[in-house]
C-alpha positions, 0 to 999 in steps of 0.5 A: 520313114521313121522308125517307132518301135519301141521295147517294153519289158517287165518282170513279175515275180511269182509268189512261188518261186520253189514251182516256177522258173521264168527266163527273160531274154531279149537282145538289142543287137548293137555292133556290126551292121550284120547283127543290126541286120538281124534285128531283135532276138527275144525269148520269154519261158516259164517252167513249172513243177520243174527243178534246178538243172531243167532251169540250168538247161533251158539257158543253155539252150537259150544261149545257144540259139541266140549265140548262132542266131547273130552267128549263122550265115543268113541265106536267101530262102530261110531266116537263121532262126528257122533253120536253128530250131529245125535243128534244135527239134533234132535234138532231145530236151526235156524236162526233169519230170512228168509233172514238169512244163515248159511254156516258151516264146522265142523269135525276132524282130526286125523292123516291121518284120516278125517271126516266131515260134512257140510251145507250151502255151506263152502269151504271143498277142497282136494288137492291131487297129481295125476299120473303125480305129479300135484295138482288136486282139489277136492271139496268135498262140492260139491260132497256131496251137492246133498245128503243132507237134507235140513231138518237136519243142518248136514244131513250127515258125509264125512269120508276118509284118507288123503295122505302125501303131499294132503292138506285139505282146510276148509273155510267159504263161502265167503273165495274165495271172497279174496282168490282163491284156487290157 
């Protein structure tokens, strides 16, 4: 079967930069067969009303889980990433302020296969063909936004498959500020 995936990625910039901070990050693994087992690692994160050093952190902290994403021994029960953000909850991150925000995507793709895991409130869409051949969205932020922790920064991990033709949409939360999802 032929493989049709297919990575889009764009940046907007915000007309006020001095309030937010976005941080891109998606990695095509491209040597040992082991990373290409992998597949993509993807995070898409917006910190609002916070400072220099929270955005300094947060790309430390992104680095971090892409680096033992590729690096961790895959095990048979548990996807690497599951097992690293288990540990990152263990961990204390927060941000500078009480008016500070973070809203952050990250997750993998490989193949048809998803998962993923969120807080704050990104954009995490899936856009499938129903019975009669037209896109329906369904977001998936949304459906899982009632069963988080406020307590853990990734309180729990999304996992499916993707059907040929269906499109994900990962962003920031404020994409649809200047981009609606038609």
């Amino acid at each position: 079967m032929k493989n049709n995936f297919h990575l889009n990625e764009f940046f907007v910039e915000g007309d006020k930069q001095e309030l937010s901070h976005v941080l891109l990050h998606i990695i095509q693994p491209s040597t040992p067969e082991e990373e290409k087992d992998r597949g993509y690692f993807f995070a898409a994160c917006e910190i609002n009303n916070g400072d220099k050093e929270d955005a300094l952190n947060l790309q430390a902290l992104m680095d971090k889980i892409e680096n033992d994403y590729y690096e961790l021994p895959l095990a048979d029960q548990k996807n690497p990433l599951e097992t690293i953000l288990e540990g990152i909850n263990h961990e204390l991150f927060s941000l500078s302020g009480p008016e500070a925000e973070l809203h952050c995507l990250i997750g993998a793709l490989k193949g048809n296969e998803l998962i993923f895991s969120f807080c704050g409130h990104p954009e995490g869409v899936l856009f499938y063909k129903n019975k009669n051949d037209q896109y329906q969205k369904m977001d998936l932020v949304e459906l899982n936004s009632d069963t988080t922790d406020n307590d853990k920064l990734f309180s729990q991990i999304i996992q499916g498959k993707i059907s040929p033709g269906d499109y994900f949409f990962g962003g920031t939360a404020h994409i649809t500020g200047s981009f609606n999802h038609d």
